[in-house]
ZADOTOR-683362 format. One record per residue (C-alpha): x, y, z; residue number from 1. Coordinates in nm, 2 decimals, decimal comma. Each point is the difference from the previous one (the first is absolute). Layout:
% residues N
+--------+--------+--------+-----+
!      x !      y !      z !   i !
+--------+--------+--------+-----+
!      X !      Y !      Z ! NUM !
...
+--------+--------+--------+-----+
% end
This chain:
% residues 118
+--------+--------+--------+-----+
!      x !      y !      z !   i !
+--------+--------+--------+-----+
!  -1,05 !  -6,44 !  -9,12 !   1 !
!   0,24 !  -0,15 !  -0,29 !   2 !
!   0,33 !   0,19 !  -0,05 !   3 !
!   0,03 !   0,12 !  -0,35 !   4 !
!   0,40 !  -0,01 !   0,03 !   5 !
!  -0,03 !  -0,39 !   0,16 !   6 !
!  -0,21 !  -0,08 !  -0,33 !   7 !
!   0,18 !   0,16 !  -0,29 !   8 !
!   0,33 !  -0,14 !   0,19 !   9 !
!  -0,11 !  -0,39 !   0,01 !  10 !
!  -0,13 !   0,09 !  -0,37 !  11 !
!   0,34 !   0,15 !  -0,11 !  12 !
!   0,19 !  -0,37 !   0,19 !  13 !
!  -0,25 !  -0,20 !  -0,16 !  14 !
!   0,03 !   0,13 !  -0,32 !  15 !
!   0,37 !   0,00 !   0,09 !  16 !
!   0,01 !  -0,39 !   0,07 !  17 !
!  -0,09 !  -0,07 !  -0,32 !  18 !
!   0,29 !   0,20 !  -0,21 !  19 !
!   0,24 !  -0,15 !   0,26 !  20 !
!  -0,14 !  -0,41 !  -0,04 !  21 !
!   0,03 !   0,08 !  -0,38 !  22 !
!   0,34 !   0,10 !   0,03 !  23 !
!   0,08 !  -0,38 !   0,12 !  24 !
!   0,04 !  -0,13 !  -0,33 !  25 !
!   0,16 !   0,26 !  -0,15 !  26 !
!   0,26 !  -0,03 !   0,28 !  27 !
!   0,04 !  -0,36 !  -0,11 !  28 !
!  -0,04 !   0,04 !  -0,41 !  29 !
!   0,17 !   0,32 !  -0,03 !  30 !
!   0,24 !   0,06 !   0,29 !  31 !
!   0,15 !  -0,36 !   0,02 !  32 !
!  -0,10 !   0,03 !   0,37 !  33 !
!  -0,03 !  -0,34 !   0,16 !  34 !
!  -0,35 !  -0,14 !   0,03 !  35 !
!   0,01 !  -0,02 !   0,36 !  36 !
!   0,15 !   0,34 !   0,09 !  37 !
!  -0,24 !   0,16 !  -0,29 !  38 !
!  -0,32 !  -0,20 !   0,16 !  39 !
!   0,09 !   0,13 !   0,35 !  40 !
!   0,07 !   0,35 !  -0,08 !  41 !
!  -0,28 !   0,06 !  -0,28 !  42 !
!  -0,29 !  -0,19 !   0,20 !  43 !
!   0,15 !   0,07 !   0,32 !  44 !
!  -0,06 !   0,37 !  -0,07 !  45 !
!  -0,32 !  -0,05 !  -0,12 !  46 !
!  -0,17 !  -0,24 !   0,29 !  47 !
!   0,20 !   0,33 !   0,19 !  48 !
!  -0,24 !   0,24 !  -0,15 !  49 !
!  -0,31 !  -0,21 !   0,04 !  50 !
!   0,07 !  -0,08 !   0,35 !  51 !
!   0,07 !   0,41 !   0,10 !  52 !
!  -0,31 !   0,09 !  -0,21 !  53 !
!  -0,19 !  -0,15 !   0,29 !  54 !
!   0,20 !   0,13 !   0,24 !  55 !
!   0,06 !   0,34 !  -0,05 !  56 !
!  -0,31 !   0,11 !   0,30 !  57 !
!   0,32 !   0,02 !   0,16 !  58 !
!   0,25 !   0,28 !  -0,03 !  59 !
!   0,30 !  -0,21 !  -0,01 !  60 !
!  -0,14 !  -0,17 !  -0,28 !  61 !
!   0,04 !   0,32 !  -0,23 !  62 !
!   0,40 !  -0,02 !   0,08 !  63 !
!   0,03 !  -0,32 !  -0,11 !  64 !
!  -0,17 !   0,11 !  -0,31 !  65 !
!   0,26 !   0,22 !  -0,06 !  66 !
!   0,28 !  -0,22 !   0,01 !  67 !
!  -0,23 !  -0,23 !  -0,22 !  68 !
!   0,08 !   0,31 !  -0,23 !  69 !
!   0,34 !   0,03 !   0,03 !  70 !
!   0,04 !  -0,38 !  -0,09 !  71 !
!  -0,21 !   0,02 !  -0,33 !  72 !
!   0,18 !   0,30 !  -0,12 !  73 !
!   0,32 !  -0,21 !   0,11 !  74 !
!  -0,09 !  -0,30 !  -0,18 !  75 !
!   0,10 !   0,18 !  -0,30 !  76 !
!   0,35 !  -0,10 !   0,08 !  77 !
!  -0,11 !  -0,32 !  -0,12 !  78 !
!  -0,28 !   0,13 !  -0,26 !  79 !
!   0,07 !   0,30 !  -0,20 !  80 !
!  -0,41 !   0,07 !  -0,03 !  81 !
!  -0,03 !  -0,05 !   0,37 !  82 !
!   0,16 !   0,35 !   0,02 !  83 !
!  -0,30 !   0,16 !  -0,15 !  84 !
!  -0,30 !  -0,24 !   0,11 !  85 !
!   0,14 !   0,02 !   0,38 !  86 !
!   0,08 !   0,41 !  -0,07 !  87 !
!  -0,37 !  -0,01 !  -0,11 !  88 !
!  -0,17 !  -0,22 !   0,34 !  89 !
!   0,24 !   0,24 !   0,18 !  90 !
!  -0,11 !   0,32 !  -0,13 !  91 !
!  -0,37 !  -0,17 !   0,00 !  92 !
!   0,07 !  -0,10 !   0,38 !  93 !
!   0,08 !   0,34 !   0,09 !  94 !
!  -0,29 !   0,18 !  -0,13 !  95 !
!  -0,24 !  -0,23 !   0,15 !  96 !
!   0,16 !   0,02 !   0,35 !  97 !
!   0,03 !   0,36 !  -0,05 !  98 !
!  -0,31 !   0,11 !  -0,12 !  99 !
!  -0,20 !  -0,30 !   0,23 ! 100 !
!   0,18 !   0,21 !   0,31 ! 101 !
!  -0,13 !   0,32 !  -0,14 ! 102 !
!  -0,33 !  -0,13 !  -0,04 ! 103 !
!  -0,01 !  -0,12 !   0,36 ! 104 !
!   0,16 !   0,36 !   0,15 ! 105 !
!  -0,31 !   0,14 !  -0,18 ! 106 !
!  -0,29 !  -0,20 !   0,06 ! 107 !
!   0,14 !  -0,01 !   0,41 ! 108 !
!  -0,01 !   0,37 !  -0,01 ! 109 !
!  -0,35 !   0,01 !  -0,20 ! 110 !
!  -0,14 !  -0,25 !   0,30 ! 111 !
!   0,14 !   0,22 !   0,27 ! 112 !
!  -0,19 !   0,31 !  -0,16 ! 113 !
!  -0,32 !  -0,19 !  -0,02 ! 114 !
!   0,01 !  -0,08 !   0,33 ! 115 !
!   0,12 !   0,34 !   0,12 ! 116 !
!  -0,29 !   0,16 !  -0,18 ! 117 !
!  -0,26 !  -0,20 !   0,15 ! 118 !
+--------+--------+--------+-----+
% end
């Protein structure tokens, strides 16, 4: 059976990846960052996301997804806007792991009532 809180979350990073590779240029245009260092953090977060997407049937996965958080909210240090568009994947984050655990709780207990009634 497919976890609803494994597919909202890869949606959420994937989603995610893209903000975070489109920050890359702004990095180097806006923010004076050095190409390299903007390349490595911009696109380094993004193959990030992409790569935990596909991992996240594993528990551990989910905490690295938060700290995927906490870096896009802190890349704002170096991009004003990042503040808000990482607040946002944050917030977005949350809800999705959130809800997708509720969601999971619930159908487990629905499934053990079935099969008690039978």
């Amino acid at each position: 059976m497919r976890s609803p809180r494994r597919g909202m979350c890869a949606a959420i990073l994937s989603l995610e990846a893209i903000a975070l590779g489109l920050s890359t240029p702004v990095m180097i245009a806006v923010a004076d960052v050095a190409t390299g260092t903007a390349l490595a953090i911009g696109l380094g977060l993004a193959l990030a996301c992409i790569l935990l997407a596909g991992l996240l049937r594993n528990e551990a996965a989910y905490a690295v997804g938060w700290v995927i958080q906490v870096a896009a909210v802190a890349l704002g240090f170096v991009v004003p806007m990042m503040f808000l568009v990482g607040g946002i994947f944050a917030l977005l984050w949350a809800t999705a792991y959130f809800l997708g655990k509720k969601i999971e709780r619930e159908r487990a207990a629905a499934f053990a009532a079935h099969d008690a009634a039978r």
